[in-house]
C-alpha positions as CSV (number, residue, x, y, z in Angstrom):
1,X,21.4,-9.7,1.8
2,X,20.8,-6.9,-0.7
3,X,23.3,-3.9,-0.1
4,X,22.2,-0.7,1.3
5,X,22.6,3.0,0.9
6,X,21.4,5.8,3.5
7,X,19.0,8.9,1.8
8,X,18.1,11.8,3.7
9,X,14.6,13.1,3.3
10,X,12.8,16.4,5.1
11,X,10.6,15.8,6.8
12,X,8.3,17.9,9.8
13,X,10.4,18.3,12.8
14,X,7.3,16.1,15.2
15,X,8.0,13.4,12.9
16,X,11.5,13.5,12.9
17,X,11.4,13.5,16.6
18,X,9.0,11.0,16.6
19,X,11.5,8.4,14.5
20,X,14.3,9.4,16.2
21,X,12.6,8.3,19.7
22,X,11.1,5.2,17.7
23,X,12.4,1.8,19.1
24,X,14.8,0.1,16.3
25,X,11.9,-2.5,15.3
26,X,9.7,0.7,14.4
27,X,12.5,2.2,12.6
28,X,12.9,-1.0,10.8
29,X,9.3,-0.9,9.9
30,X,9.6,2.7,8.3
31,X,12.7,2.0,6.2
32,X,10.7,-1.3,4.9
33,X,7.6,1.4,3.8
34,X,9.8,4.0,2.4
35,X,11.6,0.9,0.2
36,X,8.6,0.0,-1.0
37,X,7.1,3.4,-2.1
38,X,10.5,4.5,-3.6
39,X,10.0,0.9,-5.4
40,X,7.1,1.8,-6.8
41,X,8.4,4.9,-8.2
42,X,11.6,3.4,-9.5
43,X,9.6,0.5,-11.2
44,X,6.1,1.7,-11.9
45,X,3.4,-0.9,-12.7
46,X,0.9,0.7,-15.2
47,X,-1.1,-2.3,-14.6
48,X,-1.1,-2.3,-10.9
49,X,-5.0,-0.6,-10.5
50,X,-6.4,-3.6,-13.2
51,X,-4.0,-6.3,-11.0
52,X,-6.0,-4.4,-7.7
53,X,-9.1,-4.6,-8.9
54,X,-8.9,-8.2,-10.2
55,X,-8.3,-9.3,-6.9
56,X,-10.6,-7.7,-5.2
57,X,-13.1,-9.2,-7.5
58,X,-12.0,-12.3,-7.1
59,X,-11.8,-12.1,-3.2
60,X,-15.8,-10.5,-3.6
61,X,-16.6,-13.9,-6.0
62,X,-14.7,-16.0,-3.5
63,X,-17.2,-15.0,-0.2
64,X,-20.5,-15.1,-2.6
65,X,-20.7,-11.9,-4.5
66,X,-22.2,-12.7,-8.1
67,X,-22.8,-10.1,-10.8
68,X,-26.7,-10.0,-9.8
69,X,-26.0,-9.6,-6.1
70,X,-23.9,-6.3,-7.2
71,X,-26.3,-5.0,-9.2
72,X,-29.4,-5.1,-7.2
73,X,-26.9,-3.4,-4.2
74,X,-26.2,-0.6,-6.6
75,X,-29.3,-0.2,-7.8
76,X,-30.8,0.5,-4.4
77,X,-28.3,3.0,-3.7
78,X,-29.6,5.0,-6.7
């Protein structure tokens, strides 16, 4: 198990309440998001928007979206 260390960050007092009165599986769940955004700050991806954006082209390919489909949908929006 990867060793931990506690932070303290300020926050409004509603939410602090609110995590507080949180049950220990939604507290869990809110140390697991604030890992992962302090991640992402500590080891920053500059390719992480291309990465995104491959995938959801891929996922658009995968369920039938070709380069003509697309093009005829943004050309009636105009």
């Amino acid at each position: 198990m990867t060793q931990q260390a506690a932070i303290t960050i300020s926050v409004p007092p509603e939410l602090a309440a609110a995590y507080d009165n949180a049950s220990p599986e939604d507290k869990y769940k809110v140390q697991v998001w604030v890992s992962i955004l302090l991640n992402d700050i500590a080891h920053p991806d500059p390719d992480r928007l291309t990465k995104l954006m491959d995938k959801i082209s891929e996922e658009a390919q995968a369920k039938g979206l070709t380069p003509e489909i697309l093009a005829e949908t943004l050309a009636d929006d105009e």
